[in-house]
Phi, psi and omega in degrees: 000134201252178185298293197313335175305265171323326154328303200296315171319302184297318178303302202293330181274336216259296176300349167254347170267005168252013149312303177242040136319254162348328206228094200273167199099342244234150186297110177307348184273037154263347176289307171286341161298340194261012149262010184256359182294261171341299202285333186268354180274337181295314174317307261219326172286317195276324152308336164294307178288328191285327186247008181292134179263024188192078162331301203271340156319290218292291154348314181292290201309318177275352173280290183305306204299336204270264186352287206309309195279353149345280155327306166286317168307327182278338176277321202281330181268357189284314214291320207247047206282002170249011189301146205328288150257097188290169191266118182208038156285110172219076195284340200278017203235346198266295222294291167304349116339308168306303159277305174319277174312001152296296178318315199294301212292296171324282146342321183285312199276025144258326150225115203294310193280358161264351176292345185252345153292307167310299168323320176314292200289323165297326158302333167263348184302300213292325172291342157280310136018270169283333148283018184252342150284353171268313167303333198279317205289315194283348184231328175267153178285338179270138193317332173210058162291305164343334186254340172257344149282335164293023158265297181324308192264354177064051192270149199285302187290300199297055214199159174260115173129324186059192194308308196304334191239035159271301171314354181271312170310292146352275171323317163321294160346293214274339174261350190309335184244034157220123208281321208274313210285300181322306187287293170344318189252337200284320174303305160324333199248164313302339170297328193290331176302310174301322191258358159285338188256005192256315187288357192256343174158117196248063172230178184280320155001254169317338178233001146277324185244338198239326207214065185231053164259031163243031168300315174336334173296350172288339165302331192287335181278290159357302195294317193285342178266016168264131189260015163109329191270177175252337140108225186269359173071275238019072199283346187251013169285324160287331163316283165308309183315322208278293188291323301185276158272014172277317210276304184309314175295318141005263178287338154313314201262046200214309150307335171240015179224000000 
């Protein structure tokens, strides 16, 4: 299965769990298919990154695309400020992060003691940062202004997902090219997800309806049947695709419910 097979997969799963974001009414088990969403575009990025012959190109392109869909959450929640569901998705802010601390990692390993300088200073970035998204959330009136500066500054907590499902990608990263390393950690960070969400009440109740996102270990057969290739790219279909049916799905479930 090549990387466009699995984009399109992840697009389609990605789209039925923000149906029933959005659309109230809408069947719960879309949700949990659309936890399978997420962990393969990160899949599908990193392997993208890996073989991009232009790192900081690649980086940029997810930095505007992070800013624009930023944006469009603060007009679309400025328009609905009671909305059914408000919008506060921004993955490409996830994605970069994601790359960046890959690159860093990456780094070390060629020239260490300046990869371990760099690491410093992202680290003190991201604590200035983040208190620059709290302040930011706490002083403007508009809803998940916090979140859109932590697109602006590319901030760890302050991203859909937060720090944790940057480390995932990371890891991903870091395991990609061994099947056996790959099961091995990907499965750990979901058992461990599972027994966090086991500890709020470890019934199905609770771990069917309320607590699934570790449903997401189903992503993992998906991951092992990629096969190396890049397939037809289709590269600007998640971009567009991504910003595009949320803000239409948005205003449907805002208009008609």
């Amino acid at each position: 299965m090549n990387s466009t097979t699995l984009k399109i997969i992840a697009l389609l799963l990605m789209l039925l769990d923000h149906v029933a974001q959005f659309i109230p009414g809408t069947p719960l088990w879309f949700h949990w298919l659309g936890r399978i969403s997420a962990p393969l575009f990160m899949f599908c990025m990193v392997w993208g990154f890996h073989y991009t012959h232009d790192r900081k190109k690649y980086l940029l392109r997810m930095y505007g695309f992070g800013i624009f869909m930023g944006l469009l959450n603060i007009i679309c929640n400025a328009i609905y400020p009671n909305a059914v569901a408000p919008i506060n998705n921004n993955i490409f802010v996830t994605l970069l992060l994601i790359g960046i601390i890959s690159w860093l990692i990456d780094y070390v390993k060629t020239d260490k003691k300046k990869g371990i300088r760099l690491i410093a200073v992202f680290a003190v970035y991201q604590l200035i940062t983040s208190v620059f998204c709290i302040l930011a959330g706490q002083i403007s009136p508009l809803y998940g202004m916090e979140m859109f500066a932590g697109a602006i500054t590319a901030n760890l907590i302050f991203n859909e997902g937060s720090f944790i499902f940057v480390f995932l990608g990371v890891l991903l990263y870091l395991n990609k090219e061994n099947k056996n390393a790959l099961i091995l950690s990907y499965g750990l960070f979901c058992l461990v997800y599972f027994g966090l969400e086991s500890s709020v009440g470890f019934n199905l109740n609770n771990l069917l309806y309320q607590n699934y996102q570790w449903m997401m270990i189903a992503a993992l057969p998906l991951m092992l049947l990629y096969n190396g290739k890049k397939g037809r790219g289709l590269k600007y279909l998640f971009y567009i695709f991504y910003p595009l049916h949320i803000v239409l799905l948005f205003f449907i479930g805002n208009l008609c419910f």
